[in-house]
C-alpha positions as CSV (number, residue, x, y, z in Angstrom):
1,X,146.3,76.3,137.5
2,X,149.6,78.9,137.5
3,X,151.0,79.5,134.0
4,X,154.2,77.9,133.7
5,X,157.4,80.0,133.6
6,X,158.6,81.1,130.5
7,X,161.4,79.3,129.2
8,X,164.8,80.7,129.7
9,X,167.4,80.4,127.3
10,X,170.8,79.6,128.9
11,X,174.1,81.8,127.7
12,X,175.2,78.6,127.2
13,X,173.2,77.7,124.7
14,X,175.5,80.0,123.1
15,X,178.9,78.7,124.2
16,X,181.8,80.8,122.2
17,X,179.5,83.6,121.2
18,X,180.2,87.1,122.4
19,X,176.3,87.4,123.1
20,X,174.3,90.6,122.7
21,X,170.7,91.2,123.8
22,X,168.8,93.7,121.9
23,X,165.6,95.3,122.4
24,X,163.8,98.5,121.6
25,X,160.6,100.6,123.7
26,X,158.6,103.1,122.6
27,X,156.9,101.7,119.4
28,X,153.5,102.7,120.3
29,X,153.8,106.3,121.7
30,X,152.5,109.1,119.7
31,X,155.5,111.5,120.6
32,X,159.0,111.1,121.7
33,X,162.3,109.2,119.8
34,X,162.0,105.7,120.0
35,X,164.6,103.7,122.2
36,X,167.1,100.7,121.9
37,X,169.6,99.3,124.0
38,X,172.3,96.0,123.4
39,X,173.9,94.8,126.8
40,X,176.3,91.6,126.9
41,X,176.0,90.3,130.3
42,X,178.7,88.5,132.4
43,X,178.2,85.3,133.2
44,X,180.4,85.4,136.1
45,X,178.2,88.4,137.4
46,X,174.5,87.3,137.5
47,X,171.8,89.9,137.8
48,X,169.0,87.8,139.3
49,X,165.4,89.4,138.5
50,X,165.6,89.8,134.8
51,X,162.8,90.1,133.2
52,X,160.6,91.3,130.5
53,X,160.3,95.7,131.4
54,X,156.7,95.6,130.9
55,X,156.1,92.8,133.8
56,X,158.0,94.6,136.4
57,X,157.5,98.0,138.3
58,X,158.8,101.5,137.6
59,X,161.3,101.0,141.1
60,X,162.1,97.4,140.0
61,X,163.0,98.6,136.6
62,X,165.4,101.6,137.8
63,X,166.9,99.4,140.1
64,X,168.0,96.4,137.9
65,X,169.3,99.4,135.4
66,X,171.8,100.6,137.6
67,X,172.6,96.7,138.4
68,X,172.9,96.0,134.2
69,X,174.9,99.2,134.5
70,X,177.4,98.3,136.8
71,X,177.6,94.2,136.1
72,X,177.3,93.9,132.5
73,X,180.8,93.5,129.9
74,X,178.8,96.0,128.1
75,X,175.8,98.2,127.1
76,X,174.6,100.6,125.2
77,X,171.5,102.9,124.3
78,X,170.7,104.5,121.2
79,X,167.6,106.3,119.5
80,X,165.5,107.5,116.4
81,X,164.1,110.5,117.0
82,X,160.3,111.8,115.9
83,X,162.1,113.1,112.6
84,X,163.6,109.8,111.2
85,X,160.7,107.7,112.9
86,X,158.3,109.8,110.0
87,X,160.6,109.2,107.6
88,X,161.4,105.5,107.9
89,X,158.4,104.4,109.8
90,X,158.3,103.0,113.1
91,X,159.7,99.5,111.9
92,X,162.3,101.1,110.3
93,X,163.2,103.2,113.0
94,X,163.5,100.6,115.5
95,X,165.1,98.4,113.5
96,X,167.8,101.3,112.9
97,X,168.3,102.6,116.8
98,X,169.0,98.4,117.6
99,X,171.8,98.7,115.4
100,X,173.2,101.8,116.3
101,X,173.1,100.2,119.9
102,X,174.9,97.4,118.5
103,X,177.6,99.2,117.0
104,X,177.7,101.7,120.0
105,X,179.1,98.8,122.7
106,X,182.8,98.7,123.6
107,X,182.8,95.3,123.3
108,X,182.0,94.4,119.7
109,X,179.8,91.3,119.7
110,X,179.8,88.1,117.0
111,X,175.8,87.5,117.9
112,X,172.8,89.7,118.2
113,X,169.4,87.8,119.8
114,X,166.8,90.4,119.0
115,X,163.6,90.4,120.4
116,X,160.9,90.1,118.3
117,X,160.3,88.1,114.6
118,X,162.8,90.9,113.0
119,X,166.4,91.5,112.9
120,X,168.5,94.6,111.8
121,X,170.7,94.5,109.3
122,X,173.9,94.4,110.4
123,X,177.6,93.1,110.2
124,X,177.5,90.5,113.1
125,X,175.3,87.8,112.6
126,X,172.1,88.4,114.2
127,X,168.9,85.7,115.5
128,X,164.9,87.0,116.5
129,X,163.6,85.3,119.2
130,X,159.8,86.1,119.9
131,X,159.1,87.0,123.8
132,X,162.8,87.0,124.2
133,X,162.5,89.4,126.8
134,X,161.1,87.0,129.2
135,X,163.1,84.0,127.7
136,X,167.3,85.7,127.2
137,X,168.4,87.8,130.3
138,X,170.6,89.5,128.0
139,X,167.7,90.8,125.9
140,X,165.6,91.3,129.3
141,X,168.5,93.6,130.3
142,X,168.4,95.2,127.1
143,X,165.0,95.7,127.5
144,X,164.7,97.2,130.8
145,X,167.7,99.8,129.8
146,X,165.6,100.7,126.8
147,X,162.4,101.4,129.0
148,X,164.5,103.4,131.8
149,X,166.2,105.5,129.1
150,X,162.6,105.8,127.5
151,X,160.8,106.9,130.4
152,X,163.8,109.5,131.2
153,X,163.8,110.9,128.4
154,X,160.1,111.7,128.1
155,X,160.5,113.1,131.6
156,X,162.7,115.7,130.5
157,X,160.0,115.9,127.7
158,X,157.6,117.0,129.9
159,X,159.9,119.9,131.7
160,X,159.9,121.2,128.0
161,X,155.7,120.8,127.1
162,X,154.4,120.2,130.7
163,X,150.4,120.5,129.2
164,X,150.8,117.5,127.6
165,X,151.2,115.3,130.4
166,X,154.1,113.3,129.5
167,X,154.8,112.3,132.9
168,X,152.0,110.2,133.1
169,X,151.3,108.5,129.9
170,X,154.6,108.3,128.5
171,X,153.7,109.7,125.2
172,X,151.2,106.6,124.6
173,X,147.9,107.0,123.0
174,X,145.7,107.5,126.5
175,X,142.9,109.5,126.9
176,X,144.6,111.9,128.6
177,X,147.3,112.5,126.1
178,X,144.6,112.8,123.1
179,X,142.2,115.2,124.8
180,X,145.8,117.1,125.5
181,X,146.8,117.0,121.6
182,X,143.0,118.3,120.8
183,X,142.9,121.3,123.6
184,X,147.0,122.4,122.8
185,X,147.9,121.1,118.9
186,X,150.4,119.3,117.8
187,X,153.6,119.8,119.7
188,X,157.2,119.5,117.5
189,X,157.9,116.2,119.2
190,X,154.5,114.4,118.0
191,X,155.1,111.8,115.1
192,X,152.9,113.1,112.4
193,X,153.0,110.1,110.7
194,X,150.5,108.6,113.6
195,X,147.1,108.7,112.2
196,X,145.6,110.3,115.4
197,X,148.4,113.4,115.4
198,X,147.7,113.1,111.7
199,X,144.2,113.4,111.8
200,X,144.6,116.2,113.9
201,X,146.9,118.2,112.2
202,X,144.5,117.2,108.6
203,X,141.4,119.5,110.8
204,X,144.1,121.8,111.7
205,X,145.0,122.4,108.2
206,X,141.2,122.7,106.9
207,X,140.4,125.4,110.0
């Protein structure tokens, strides 16, 4: 039998809420900042499509971008780079480039739905909502802007260390991207905190 749809959450549901969506990408990489975006959609102008980044296609995703872009009251994107993700952690970090996309919109929201089981802190009040990506368009909006910006960024990324291969894996622990790290070394935009770029630099250190 087909799986049932997931269920969507209705911005009224939220009726007299300034409603953000909030979402991060790029938890799992072993190089490159980690990304968040907040986007408060209009209800008068519905994107149709919306959906969780990881379930639709690279063309899909830069489409509806441009679409959030132009349709939405407001969005932002913000980032921890591979600095503050080693101090903080990745948790941390995430949790801190959501709320600088919160506090970076131009229309200052009273809610936050953040996908996810953890909130920020911040000064609006703030709700997790697990698989919201696929449940809030707001936070599926959020989520595709985080991936675009992501995947742009680590494109530029691989101008700058083209051995690596960034333009294929994205910075995620492939096979390609770890025989990379062994044959060229640790590049200054790995998070050494990862235990395989640690490892690495741990044999480095002993050679």
């Amino acid at each position: 039998m087909p799986k049932a749809a997931p269920q969507t959450l209705s911005l009224f549901d939220y009726a007299g809420e300034i409603m953000c969506g909030v979402d991060e990408a790029g938890r799992g990489p072993l190089a490159g900042p980690v990304f968040a975006a907040a986007v408060i959609l209009d209800p008068a102008r519905p994107i149709p499509g919306l959906r969780d980044s990881k379930k639709l296609s690279e063309a899909a995703r830069d489409s509806l971008a441009l679409e959030i872009k132009a349709n939405a009251i407001a969005w932002a994107i913000a980032s921890c780079n591979e600095q503050e993700i080693d101090e903080l952690n990745i948790l941390h970090a995430s949790m801190l480039a959501m709320r600088r996309a919160v506090e970076s919109l131009a229309t200052q929201p009273t809610l936050a739905l953040i996908d996810g089981n953890r909130c920020p802190v911040m000064s609006i009040r703030s709700e997790a909502i697990v698989k919201g990506d696929d449940k809030v368009p707001a936070i599926s909006a959020a989520s595709i802007l985080a991936k675009t910006a992501r995947d742009a960024a680590l494109m530029v990324l691989h101008d700058t260390y083209p051995h690596y291969g960034f333009d294929r894996h994205k910075g995620y622990p492939t096979a390609l991207h770890l025989e990379r790290l062994r044959l060229h070394g640790v590049s200054p935009v790995h998070r050494r905190s990862y235990a395989p770029v640690r490892a690495l630099l741990a044999v480095q250190e002993r050679a």
